[in-house]
C-alpha angles and dihedrals in degrees: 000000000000120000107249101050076048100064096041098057088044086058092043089052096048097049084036103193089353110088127061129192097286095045084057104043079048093056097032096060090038087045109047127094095201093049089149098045091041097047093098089048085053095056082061097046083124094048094046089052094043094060087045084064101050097047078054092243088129147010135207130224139179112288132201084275099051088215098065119061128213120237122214133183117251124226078255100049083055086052087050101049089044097064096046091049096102103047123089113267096219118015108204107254103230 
């Protein structure tokens, strides 16, 4: 699994149903080590969820502001996790 998608489902799993997608965009730039490297992966944070979604890693739900809709990790989010728990999020480019 890349990175990215990684982190964020790692961040979805652990605010399960809490955070939306600006709570997300907001920990993800103040979270990640590689801010700089991942700046152009932060403009397609939709687009990254969205596929999340669609390989059925996550759902969303209503959240206390209608508009802005909850993510939560799936069963299968958690399996997925699981098996690339043990591989190194960024490997250094050389």
């Amino acid at each position: 699994m890349d990175p990215f998608p990684r982190e964020i489902l790692e961040l979805i799993a652990a605010h399960d149903g809490q955070y939306s997608w600006y709570q997300i965009d907001r920990s993800m730039s103040q979270f990640s080590a590689n801010r700089e490297k991942n700046a152009p992966l932060m403009r397609s944070l939709t687009r990254v969820l969205r596929n999340l979604s669609d390989e059925g890693l996550i759902a969303n739900g209503i959240g206390p502001n209608a508009s802005q809709p909850v993510y939560s990790i799936t069963v299968k989010g958690r399996q997925i996790l699981a098996a690339h728990a043990s591989e190194p999020q960024f490997q250094e480019q050389g």
